[in-house]
N, C-alpha and C positions, 0 to 999 in steps of 0.2 A: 409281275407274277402271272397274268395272262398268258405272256408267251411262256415263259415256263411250263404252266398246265396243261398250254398245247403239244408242245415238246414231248412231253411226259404220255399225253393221253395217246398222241400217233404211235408213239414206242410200243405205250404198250397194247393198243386193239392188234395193232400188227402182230404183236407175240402172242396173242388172243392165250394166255393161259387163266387159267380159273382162282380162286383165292383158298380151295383146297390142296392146288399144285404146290401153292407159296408156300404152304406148314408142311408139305413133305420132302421126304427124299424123292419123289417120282418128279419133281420138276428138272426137267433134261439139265445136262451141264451148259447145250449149247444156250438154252432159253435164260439160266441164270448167267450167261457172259455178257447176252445181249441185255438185259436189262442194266448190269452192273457196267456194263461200258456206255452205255447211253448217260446215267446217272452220270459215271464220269466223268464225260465229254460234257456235259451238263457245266460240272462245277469246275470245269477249268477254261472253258471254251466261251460261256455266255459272257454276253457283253456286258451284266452287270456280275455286282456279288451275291452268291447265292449261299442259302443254308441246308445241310443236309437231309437234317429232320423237316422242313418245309418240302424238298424236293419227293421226301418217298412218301409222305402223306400226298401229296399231289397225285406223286402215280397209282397209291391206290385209291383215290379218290376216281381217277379218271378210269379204271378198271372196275369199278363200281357202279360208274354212269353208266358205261355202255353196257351192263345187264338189266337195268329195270328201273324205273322209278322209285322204287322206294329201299333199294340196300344202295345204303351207306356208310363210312368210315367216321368213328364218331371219335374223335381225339380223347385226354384224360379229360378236358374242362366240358367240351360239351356231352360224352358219357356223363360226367356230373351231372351236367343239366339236364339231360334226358329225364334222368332218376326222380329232380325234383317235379320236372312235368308230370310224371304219373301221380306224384303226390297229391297234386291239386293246385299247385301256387306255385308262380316264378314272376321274375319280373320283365318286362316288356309291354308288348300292345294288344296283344289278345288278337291273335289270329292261326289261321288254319292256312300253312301255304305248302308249295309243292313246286316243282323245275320245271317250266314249260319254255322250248325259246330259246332258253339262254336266257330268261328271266321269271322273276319270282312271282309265280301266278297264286291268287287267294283262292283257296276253297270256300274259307266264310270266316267271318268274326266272332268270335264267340260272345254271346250277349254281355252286355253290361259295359264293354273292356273300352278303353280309349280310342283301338280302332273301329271300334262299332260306335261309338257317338261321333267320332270323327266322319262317318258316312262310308268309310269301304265297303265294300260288297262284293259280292262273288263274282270272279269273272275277272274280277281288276289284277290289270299286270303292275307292278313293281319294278320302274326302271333305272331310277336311281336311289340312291339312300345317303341324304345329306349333299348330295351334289356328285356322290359319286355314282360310278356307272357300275351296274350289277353283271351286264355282260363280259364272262372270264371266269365269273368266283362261281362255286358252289354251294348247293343250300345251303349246309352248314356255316360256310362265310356269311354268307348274307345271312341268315338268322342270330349271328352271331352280332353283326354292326345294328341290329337290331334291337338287341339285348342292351340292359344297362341301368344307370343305377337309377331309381326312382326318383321319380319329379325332375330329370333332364330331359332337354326339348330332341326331338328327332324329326328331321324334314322329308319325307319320301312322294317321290313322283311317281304320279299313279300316271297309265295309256287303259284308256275305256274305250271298250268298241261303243263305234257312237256318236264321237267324240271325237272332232280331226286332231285336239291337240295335247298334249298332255300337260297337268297338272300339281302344283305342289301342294301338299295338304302337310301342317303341324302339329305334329302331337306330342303329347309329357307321355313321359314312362312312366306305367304304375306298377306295384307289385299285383300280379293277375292272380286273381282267386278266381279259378271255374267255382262258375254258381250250380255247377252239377244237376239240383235239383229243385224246381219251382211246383207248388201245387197250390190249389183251389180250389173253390167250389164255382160249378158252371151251371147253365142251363135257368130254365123262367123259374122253375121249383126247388133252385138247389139241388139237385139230388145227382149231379155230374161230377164225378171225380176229376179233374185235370193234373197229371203228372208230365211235366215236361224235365226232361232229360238231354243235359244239352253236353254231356260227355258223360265215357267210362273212365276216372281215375280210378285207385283206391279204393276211395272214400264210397263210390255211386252208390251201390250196392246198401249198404247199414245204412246213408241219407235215406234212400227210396223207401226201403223196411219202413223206418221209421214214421216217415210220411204215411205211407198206406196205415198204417198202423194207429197211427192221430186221426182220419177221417173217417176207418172203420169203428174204433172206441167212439166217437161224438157224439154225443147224444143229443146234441143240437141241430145236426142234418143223419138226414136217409141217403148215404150215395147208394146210388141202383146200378150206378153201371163207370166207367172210367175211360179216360181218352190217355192214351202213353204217344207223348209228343217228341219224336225221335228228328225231326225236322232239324236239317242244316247241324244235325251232330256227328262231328270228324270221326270217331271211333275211341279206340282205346285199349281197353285190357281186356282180352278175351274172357278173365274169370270172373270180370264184370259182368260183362256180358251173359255169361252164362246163368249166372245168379239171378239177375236180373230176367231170366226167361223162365226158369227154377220158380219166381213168384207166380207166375202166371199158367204156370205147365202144372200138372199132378202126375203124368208120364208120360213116356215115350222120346224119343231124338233129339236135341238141342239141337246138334252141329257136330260135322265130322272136319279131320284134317286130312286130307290125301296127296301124295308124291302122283302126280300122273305121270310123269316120266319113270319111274317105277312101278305103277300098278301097285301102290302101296298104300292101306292105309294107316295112317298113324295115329288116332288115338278117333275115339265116338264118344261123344259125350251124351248123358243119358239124364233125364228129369230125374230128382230127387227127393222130392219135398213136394206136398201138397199145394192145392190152389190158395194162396193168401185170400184172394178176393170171393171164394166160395163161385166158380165161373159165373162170378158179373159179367156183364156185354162189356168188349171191350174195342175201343179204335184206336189203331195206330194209324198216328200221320209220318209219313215222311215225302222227303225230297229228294232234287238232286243233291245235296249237301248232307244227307244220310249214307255216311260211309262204315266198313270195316265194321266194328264191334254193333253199330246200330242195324246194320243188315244183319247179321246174324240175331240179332233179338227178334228182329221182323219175318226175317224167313222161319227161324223156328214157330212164332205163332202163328203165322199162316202155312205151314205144313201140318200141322196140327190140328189146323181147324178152329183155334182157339180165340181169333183176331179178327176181325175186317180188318184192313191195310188200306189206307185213302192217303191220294196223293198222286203224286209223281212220278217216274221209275227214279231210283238209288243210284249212288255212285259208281255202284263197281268196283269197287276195292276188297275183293274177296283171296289175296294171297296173303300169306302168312310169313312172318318177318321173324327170325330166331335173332335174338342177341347174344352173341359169343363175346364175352370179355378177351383180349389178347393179355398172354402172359409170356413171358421171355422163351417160351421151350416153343411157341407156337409160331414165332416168326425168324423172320433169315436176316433182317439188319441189326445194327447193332445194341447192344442189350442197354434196357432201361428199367426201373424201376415197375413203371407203369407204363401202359402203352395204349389203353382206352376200349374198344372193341369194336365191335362190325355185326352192322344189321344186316342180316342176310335173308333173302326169299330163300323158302325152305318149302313152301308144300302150298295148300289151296284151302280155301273155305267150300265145304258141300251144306246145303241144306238135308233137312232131316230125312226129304223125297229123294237124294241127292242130284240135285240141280247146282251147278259149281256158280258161285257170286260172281268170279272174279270176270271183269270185260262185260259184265251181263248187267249186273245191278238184281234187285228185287221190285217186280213188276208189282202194284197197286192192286185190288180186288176191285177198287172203283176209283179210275183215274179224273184226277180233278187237278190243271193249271189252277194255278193264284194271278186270279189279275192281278195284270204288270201296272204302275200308275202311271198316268199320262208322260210324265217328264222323264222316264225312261227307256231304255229299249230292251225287249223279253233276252236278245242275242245275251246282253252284260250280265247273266245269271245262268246261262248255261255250262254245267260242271260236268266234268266225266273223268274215268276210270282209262276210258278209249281217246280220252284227247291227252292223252298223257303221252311224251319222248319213250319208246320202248319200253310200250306196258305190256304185258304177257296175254297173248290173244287166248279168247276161251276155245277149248279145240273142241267144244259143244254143239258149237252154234258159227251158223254164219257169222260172217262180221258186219258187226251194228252198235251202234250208239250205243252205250252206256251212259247211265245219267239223265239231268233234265234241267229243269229252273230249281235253287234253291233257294229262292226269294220267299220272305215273309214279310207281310208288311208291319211297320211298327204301331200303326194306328190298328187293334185290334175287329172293332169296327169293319174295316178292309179283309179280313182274312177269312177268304170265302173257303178256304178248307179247312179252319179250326167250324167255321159259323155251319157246315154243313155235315160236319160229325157232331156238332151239338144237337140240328136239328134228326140225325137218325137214331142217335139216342134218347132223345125225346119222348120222338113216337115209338120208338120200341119199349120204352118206362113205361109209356100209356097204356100201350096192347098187356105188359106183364100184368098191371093192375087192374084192366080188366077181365084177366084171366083168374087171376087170384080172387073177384069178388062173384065171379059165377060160379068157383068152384066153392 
């Protein structure tokens, strides 16, 4: 199958047509001879046997790679799967990964899940799965040998910089329930809100309400002020997101979508709803593992004004992904029932200033690393937007790193930028209440 994908992906950068061309008549006759005589030559010619429906998902898989990281051809099963990802629960190991290499690089774990008690971390490459080798397939293959039925074993070989040799770590499949949303009470007098958000599914949005909504009503603590913990969270659904900035906003910008190649923009998103928290002080943390839907929560409140921002610089994943279902009028081989659909880069993330996410991240108000612990090295934790295989450069800015360390440590004790948002909340409680007893 590797050589196959090769076969396929040379054909087609060579033919360099776009996946607009494919659904029309404007794809030349010469472009569709060459394609259909390659396939051809394909299934008659290769040395093994080959399948048809394997072969044209190959090629547009491999016309898919070479525009960007993140559009991709997603079959009927993993379209499936997608759908249940936004819900909140699938089953696998609870991770966050992405193409780097020719293999399967982690963004981050998502708390709780098998791969985060297993010890992965950011950073870690993926180079075999069960003894096989991940260079040849694409995300979605390998996400796929990944997948499976709950409480069977799965063996993957992690390569850590750091580390001259690579490693096998075993873990059980479990059904993943994102824990979406964690809260508390922080601080020496209770009076600290802590909301950690560790994705946008569905669901975040009404959890988070609901949360804010318990610690406001309690008549057992005073919270004064709140920390919204956006750290090592991959993104999600933009109208998450939105909502989500909506609690905190009473008006003015969320977040725009812009075509730069068009000078276009496509839709501004605008606060709607008052302040839930009556503007309590607010901190957000993030990292480099604060991608997509958590940058835009962060940029809109520090556009705003309505945030300090502590932390890290963000990931950098400020372009926007459209999902086109494919239906039989839309493509040129041969017809199916169903045919899955295709994520496609479609436009950009602007903050509310408009400064574009994408390639840049979101810069910190007070930049603060997390010491790294001794038995590690800071390199295994750095994540970016710009160390991604043909990410779309920000045509803003120079070119520079996106991203940073997305490590946290699990001993909370150790987290010297949760322990140093608690201490400016603190003394900022202190100074309110002694403004309120002069006045």
């Amino acid at each position: 199958m590797y050589q196959l994908q090769r076969i396929l992906l040379v054909a087609l950068m060579v033919v360099g047509f776009s996946l607009n061309l494919l659904a029309s008549d404007e794809l030349s006759q010469e472009n569709k001879n060459l394609l259909q005589s390659v396939i051809e030559l394909v299934k008659d010619e290769y040395i093994d046997e080959t399948n048809e429906d394997e072969i044209v998902e190959s090629a547009i898989n491999g016309m898919l790679q070479s525009l960007d990281p993140h559009s991709i051809y997603l079959n009927p099963k993993n379209f499936s799967e997608l759908k249940n990802d936004t819900r909140g629960e699938f089953g696998g190991l609870g991770i966050e990964v992405t193409m780097e290499k020719g293999l399967v690089k982690v963004i981050s774990p998502i708390d709780g899940t098998p791969a985060y008690r297993a010890g992965i971390t950011e950073g870690d490459y993926i180079t075999h799965i069960n003894k096989e080798a991940i260079i040849g397939k694409n995300l979605s293959d390998a996400v796929e040998l990944m997948r499976g039925k709950p409480n069977t074993a799965i063996e993957i070989t992690i390569a850590r910089d750091g580390i001259d040799e690579g490693f096998d770590i075993k873990i059980i499949r479990e059904i993943i329930k994102i824990p979406g949303i964690l809260t508390r009470v922080e601080g020496a007098k209770e009076n600290i809100g802590y909301l950690r958000v560790s994705a946008f599914n569905e669901k975040t949005a009404g959890k988070l309400y609901n949360e804010i909504m318990k610690l406001e009503s309690n008549p057992l603590v005073n919270i004064e002020s709140y920390i919204l913990d956006l750290r090592r969270n991959p993104g999600g659904l933009l109208g998450q997101a939105i909502e989500v900035s909506n609690f905190f906003i009473g008006k003015g910008t969320i977040v725009s979508t812009k075509r730069p190649r068009f000078e276009e923009t496509i839709n501004e998103y605008k606060a709607r709803r008052g302040d839930i928290i009556s503007n309590k002080p607010l901190i957000v943390l993030v990292n480099g593992g604060s991608a997509s839907a958590s940058e835009i929560v962060a940029g809109a409140l520090q556009d705003n004004n309505r945030a300090i921002i502590l932390g890290t610089k963000t990931f950098g994943k400020g372009s926007v992904q459209t999902l086109f279902p494919l239906t039989k009028n839309k493509l040129f081989f041969s017809a199916k029932e169903k045919y899955g659909a295709v994520k496609l880069t479609t436009a950009e993330y602007f903050t509310p200033s408009g400064k574009s996410i994408q390639a840049k991240g979101i810069t910190p108000d007070i930049i603060l690393n997390q010491k790294i612990e001794d038995d590690l090295t800071s390199e295994v934790f750095q994540v970016g937007e710009t160390q991604l295989n043909q990410h779309i450069e920000n045509k803003e800015i120079e070119k520079i790193q996106s991203g940073s360390s997305a490590y946290i440590p699990r001993d909370e004790d150790k987290d010297t930028q949760l322990i140093q948002a608690i201490e400016i909340l603190s003394d900022l409680n202190e100074k309110i209440i002694e403004t309120h007893e002069i006045n």
